[in-house]
C-alpha positions in Angstrom: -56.9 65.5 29.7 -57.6 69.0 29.8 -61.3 69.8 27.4 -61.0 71.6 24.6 -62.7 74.9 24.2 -66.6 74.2 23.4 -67.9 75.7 20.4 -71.0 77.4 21.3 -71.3 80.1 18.1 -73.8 77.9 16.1 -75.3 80.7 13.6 -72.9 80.6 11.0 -73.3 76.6 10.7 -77.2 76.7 10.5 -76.7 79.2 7.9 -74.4 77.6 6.0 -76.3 74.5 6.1 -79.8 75.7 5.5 -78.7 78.1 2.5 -77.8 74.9 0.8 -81.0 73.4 0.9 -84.7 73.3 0.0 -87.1 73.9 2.5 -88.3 70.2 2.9 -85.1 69.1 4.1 -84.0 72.5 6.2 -85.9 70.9 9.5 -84.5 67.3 9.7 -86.6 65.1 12.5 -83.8 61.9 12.4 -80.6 62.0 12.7 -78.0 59.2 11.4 -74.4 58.6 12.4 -72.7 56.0 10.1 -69.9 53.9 11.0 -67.1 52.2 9.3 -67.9 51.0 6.0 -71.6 52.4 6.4 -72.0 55.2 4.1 -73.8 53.4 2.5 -76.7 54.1 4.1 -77.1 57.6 2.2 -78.3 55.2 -1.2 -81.7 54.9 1.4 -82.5 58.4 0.9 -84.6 60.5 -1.9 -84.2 63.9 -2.6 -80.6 63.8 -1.4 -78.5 67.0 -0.6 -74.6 66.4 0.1 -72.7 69.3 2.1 -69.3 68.4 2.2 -67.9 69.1 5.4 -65.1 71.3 4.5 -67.9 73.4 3.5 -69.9 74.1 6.8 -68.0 76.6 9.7 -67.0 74.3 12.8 -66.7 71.2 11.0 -63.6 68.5 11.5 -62.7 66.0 8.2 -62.9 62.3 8.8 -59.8 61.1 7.8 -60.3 56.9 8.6 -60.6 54.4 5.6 -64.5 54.1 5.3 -65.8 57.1 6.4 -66.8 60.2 3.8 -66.7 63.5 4.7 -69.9 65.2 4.4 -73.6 65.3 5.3 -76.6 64.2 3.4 -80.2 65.3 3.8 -82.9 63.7 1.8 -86.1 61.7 2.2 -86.0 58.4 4.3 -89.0 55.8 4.5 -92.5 55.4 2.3 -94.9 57.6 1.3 -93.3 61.6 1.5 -90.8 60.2 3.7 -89.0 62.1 6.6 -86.8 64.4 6.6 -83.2 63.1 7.8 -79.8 64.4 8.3 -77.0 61.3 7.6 -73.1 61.7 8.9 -71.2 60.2 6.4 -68.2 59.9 8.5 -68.1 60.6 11.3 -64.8 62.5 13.6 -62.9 60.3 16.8 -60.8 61.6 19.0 -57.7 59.4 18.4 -57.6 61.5 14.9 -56.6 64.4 16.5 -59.8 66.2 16.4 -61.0 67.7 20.1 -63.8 66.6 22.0 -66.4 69.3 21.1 -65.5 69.0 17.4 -66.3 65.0 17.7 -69.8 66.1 19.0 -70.6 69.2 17.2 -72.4 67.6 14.5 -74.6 66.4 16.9 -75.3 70.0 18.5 -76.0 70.8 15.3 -78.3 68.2 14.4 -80.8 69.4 17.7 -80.3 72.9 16.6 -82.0 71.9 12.9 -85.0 69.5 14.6 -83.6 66.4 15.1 -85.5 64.7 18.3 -84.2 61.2 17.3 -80.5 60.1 16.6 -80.0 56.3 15.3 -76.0 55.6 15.8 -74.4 53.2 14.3 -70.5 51.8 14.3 -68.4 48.8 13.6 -67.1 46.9 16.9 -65.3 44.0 18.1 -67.4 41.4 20.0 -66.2 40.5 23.4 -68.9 37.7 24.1 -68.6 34.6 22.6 -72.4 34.3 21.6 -72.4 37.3 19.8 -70.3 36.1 16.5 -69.3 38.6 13.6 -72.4 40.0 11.5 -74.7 40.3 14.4 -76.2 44.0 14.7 -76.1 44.7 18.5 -78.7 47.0 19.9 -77.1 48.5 22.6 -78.6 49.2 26.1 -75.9 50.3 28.2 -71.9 51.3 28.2 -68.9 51.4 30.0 -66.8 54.5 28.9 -63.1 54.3 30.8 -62.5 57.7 28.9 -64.9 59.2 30.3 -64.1 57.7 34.1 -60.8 59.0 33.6 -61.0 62.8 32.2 -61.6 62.4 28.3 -65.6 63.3 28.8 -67.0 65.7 26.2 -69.1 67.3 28.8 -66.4 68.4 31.0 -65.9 72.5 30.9 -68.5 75.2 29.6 -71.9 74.2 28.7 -72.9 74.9 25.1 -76.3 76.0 26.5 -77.6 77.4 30.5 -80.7 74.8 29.6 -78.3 71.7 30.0 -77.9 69.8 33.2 -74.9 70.0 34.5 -75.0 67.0 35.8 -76.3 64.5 33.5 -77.5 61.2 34.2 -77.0 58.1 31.3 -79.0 55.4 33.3 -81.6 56.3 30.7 -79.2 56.9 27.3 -80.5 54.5 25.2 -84.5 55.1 24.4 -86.7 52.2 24.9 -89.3 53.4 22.4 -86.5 53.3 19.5 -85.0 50.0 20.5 -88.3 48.8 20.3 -88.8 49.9 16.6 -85.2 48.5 15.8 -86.9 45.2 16.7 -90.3 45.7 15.3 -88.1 47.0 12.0 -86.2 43.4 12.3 -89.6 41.4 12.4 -91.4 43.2 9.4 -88.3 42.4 7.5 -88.3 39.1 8.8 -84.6 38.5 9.9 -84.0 35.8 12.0 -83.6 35.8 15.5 -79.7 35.6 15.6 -79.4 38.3 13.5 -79.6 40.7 16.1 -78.9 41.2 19.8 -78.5 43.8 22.6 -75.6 44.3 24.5 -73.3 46.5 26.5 -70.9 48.5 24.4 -67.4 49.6 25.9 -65.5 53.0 24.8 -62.2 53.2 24.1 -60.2 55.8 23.2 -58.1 53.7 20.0 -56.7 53.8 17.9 -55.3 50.7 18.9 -57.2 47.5 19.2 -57.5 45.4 21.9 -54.6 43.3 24.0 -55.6 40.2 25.3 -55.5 41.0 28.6 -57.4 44.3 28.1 -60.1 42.2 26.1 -60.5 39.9 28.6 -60.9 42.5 31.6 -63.5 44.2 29.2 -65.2 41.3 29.5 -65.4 40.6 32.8 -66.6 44.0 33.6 -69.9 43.0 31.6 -68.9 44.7 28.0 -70.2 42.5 25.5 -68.7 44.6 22.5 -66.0 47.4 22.2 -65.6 50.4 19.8 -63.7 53.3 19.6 -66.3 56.1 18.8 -70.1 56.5 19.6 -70.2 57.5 23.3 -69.0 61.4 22.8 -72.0 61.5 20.4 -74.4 59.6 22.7 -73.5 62.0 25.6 -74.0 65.3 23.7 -77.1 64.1 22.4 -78.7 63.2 25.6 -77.3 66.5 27.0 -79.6 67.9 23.8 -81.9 66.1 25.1 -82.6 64.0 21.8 -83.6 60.0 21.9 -80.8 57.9 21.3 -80.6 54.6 19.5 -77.0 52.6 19.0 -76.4 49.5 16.5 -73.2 48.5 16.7 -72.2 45.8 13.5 -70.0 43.2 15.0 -66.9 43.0 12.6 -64.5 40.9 14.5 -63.8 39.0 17.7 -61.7 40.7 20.0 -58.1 38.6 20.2 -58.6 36.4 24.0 -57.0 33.7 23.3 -58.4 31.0 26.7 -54.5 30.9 28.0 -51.5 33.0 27.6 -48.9 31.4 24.8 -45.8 30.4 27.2 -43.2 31.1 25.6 -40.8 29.4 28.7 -42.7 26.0 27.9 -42.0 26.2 24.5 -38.2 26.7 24.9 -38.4 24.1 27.9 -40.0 21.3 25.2 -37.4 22.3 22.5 -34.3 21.8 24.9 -35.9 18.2 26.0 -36.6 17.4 22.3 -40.3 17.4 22.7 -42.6 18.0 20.1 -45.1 21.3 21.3 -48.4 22.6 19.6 -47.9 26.3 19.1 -50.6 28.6 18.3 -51.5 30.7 15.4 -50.7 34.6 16.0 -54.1 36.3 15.6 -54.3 39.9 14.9 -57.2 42.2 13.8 -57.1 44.5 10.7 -59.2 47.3 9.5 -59.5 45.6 6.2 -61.4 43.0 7.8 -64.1 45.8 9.5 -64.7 47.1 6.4 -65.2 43.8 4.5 -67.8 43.3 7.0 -69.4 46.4 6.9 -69.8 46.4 3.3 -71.4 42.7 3.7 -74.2 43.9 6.2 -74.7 47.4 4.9 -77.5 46.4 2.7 -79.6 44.7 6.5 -78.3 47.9 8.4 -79.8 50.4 5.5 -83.3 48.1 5.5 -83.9 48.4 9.4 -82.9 51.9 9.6 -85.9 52.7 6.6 -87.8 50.4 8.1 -87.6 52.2 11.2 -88.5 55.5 9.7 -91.6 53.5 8.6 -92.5 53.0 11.8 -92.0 56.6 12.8 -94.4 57.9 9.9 -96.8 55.5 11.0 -96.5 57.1 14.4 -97.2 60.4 13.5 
């Protein structure tokens, strides 16, 4: 898959963006990406100033159920807060959009001051001891898209300071997974509620086969999404810390045995009586209902996280 032309002209997007804002929020330091069904997250803020996306040059439109089109800046966490830049929807490829649109909000968020970007996405779970609810703090992925020629950093560079070659065995940052959890603790979750995992990329917008699920799993992916990594990538190319929490919305379809078909037909000549399982299928419906049921935990850690960064400072 041939890369689409990188955008590299950010001066009309900073302007665009900054003239619509007071100077408290022009310099964002956190950066949040919100996920299917959590837009929610904006309610957090204080101060809050929406730019719709159809507003600022070099911005896509989200067009997936769930996700809004615009971005807010406002106030996040006690005190005066910090300032912080929220995607309320955010773009995929399987939309239509090209690869350096899906990540140029990103770009744009290190060009405004943000040194820390908190992700966050629906997925399905491929491991069966993380069930649906659990908020998975990722600390690894497997992108095939990327194996395979559909990586966002393939062509020009945005910037001579990147590295060309860019290495992910350090993507996710330690010191923010470690506030995720000291977030979880002062707000006194229980243990279950969250977990760390590997999250797999895939390119959608189709979910899962069985068999696909199933060899996802055995390559060590304990949850699977369809957005996230292009954003992750850029970022780290930005050179910005990178947290993920992916919201587990479903369980991806592996059924323990294929449904034989020939042994059903084989039973119903011989007049035998034969259990036949239940068709399962996974709807979008279904990852929003979720979403909407956790967004309320996801918007506490991510304020409580800003918490902790205040206290830091």
């Amino acid at each position: 898959m041939a890369p689409d032309a990188a955008i590299t002209n950010f001066g009309p997007t900073l302007e665009a963006i900054r003239s619509k804002l007071p100077e408290k929020l022009q310099n964002p330091q956190i950066g949040i990406i919100c996920g299917s069904g959590l837009s929610g997250l904006v309610d957090t803020l204080r101060e809050v100033e929406i730019i719709q996306y159809e507003d600022i040059p070099g911005f896509g439109k989200s067009t997936v159920l769930g996700h809004k089109s615009a971005l807010a800046f406002g106030l996040l966490g006690s005190g005066d807060g910090l300032p912080v830049v929220a995607m309320l929807g955010r773009f995929h490829p399987y939309e239509g959009h090209g690869l350096s649109t899906v990540v140029f909000p990103v770009r744009v968020m290190a060009r405004l001051g943000v040194k820390d970007v908190i992700i966050t996405n629906a997925a399905g779970s491929l491991n069966p001891d993380i069930p649906v609810g659990t908020i998975v703090v990722i600390n690894d992925h497997i992108a095939l898209p990327n194996l395979t020629g559909m990586n966002p950093l393939l062509g020009p560079q945005t910037s001579p300071d990147h590295p060309r070659f860019l290495p992910l065995s350090d993507a996710y940052s330690v010191p923010l997974r470690r506030l995720i959890f000291l977030a979880a603790n002062k707000l006194q979750l229980p243990q279950s509620a969250l977990a760390e995992g590997t999250y797999a990329w895939v390119s959608g917008p189709t979910y899962e086969t069985p068999a696909e699920g199933r060899f996802l799993r055995r390559v060590g992916a304990d949850v699977v999404g369809m957005s996230t990594i292009p954003e992750v990538l850029a970022a780290r190319e930005e050179r910005l810390n990178v947290a993920v929490m992916s919201l587990v919305t479903n369980f991806v379809v592996i059924p323990e045995k294929a449904r034989s078909i020939r042994a059903e037909v084989d039973a119903e000549i011989a007049g035998r009586e034969i259990e036949k399982p239940p068709v399962q299928v996974v709807s979008h419906e279904e990852v929003l209902e979720i979403g909407k049921q956790k967004a309320e935990v996801m918007k506490q850690l991510v304020q409580q996280v800003a918490d902790l960064k205040l206290a830091q400072l």
